[in-house]
N, C-alpha and C positions, 0 to 999 in steps of 0.2 A: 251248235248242237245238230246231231242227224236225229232223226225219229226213222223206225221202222214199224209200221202200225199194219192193224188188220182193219180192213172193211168189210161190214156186213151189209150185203142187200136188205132193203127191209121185208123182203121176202122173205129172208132166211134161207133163201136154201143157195147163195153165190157168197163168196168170200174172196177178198181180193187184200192180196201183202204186199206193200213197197214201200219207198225208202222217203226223205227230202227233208229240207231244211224249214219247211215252213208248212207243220201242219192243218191249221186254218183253212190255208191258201189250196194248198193241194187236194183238200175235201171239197173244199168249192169249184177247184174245176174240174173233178169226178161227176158232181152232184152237175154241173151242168153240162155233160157228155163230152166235154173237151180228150179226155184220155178213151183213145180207140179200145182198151181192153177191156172198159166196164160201161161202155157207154148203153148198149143194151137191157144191164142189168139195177140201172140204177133207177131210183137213189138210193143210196149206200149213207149208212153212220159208221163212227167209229168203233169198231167193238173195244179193241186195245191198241196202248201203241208203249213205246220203250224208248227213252233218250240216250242215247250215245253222246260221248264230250269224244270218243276218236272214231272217225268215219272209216277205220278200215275195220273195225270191230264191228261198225254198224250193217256195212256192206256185208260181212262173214253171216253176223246174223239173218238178213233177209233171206239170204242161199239159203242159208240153214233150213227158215220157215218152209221155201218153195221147193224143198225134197223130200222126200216120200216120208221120211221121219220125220221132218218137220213140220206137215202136214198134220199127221198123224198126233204130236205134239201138243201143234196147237188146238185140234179139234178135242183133246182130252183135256185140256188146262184153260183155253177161255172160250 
């Protein structure tokens, strides 16, 4: 399975989408500054995320989320 999930700082005010096979894992090394894009802004939960069984579906979706309508998207639906 792929997951494609959104993070939320618990600030609220940063949000971070990406993709991986092992949701847990990959929250935990957000939450401990390992990934350069959110290390600033954490700690971060998950606000949502979405299972994929085909990871080219999964990968189309994350695009989706990180453009201007999918942004938009997401900030009106979670």
């Amino acid at each position: 399975m792929k997951y494609v999930y959104i993070l939320e700082s618990l600030d609220s005010e940063h949000f971070y989408v990406g993709i991986t096979d092992d949701l847990r894992a990959r929250l935990a090394k957000h939450n401990a500054g390992e990934v350069p894009h959110t290390s600033k802004y954490g700690p971060w939960r998950i606000r949502t995320y979405f299972a994929f069984d085909d990871a080219a579906r999964a990968v189309a979706f994350e695009r989706y989320l990180k453009s201007g309508s999918g942004r938009a998207f997401a900030k009106k639906h979670f």
